[in-house]
N, C-alpha and C positions, 0 to 999 in steps of 0.2 A: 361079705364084702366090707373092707373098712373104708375108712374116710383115709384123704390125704393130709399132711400137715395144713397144706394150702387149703385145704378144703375143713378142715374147724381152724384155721385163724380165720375164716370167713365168716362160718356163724359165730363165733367169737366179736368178733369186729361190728355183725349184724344189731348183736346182744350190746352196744358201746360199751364192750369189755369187763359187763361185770353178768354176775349171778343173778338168774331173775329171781330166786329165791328170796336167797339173805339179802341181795344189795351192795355184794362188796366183790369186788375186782379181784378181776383173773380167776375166772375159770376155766377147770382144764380137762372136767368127765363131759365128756359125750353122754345125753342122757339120751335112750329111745324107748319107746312103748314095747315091750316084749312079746305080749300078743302079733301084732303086727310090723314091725322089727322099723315102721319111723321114727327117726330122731326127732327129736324136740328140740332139743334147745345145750349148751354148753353149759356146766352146774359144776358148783366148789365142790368138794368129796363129800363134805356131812349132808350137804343138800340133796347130793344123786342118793346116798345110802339111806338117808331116811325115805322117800322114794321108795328105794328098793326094800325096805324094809315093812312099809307098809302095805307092796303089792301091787304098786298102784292103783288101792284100792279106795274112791271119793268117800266112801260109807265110813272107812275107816278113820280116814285122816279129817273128816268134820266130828266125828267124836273124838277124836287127839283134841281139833281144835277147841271144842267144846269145854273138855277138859280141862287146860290149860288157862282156857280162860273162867275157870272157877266154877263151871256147871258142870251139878252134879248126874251122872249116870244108874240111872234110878229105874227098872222098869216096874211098870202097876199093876199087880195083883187082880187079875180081871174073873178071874175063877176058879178052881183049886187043882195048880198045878199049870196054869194058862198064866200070860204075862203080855202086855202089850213093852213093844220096845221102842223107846224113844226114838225117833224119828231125824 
């Protein structure tokens, strides 16, 4: 079942017309959780596709974010062949 136009200029409108992601206006993807098929929220294209591109997966995208922001992805040698994974 889709949305009507009326029905995302709404959460559009809800959102004061911009991307909760980046922050910038007019967004036009319907983003919704795939497991359980709720919408979230109206997102710019690169914002829904990185989203979709990580799975929405939170384990994922705090190591993207980790990343990004200069830490490094390192796990520790706990025994041979054994590894604890950063966290």
């Amino acid at each position: 079942m889709g949305m009507t136009v009326g029905e995302r200029q709404a959460l559009v409108d809800s959102q004061f017309g911009i991307c909760p992601l980046c922050l910038r206006p007019d967004p036009e993807h319907v983003d919704h959780d795939h497991r359980t098929g709720r919408v979230r929220g109206a997102l710019r294209f690169n914002c829904n596709a990185a989203l979709g591109h990580s799975r929405d997966d939170p384990a994922l995208m705090r190591r993207a974010i980790g990343y990004v922001e200069g830490n490094s992805w390192k796990p520790k040698l706990v025994a041979p062949g054994v590894y604890l994974l950063p966290s």
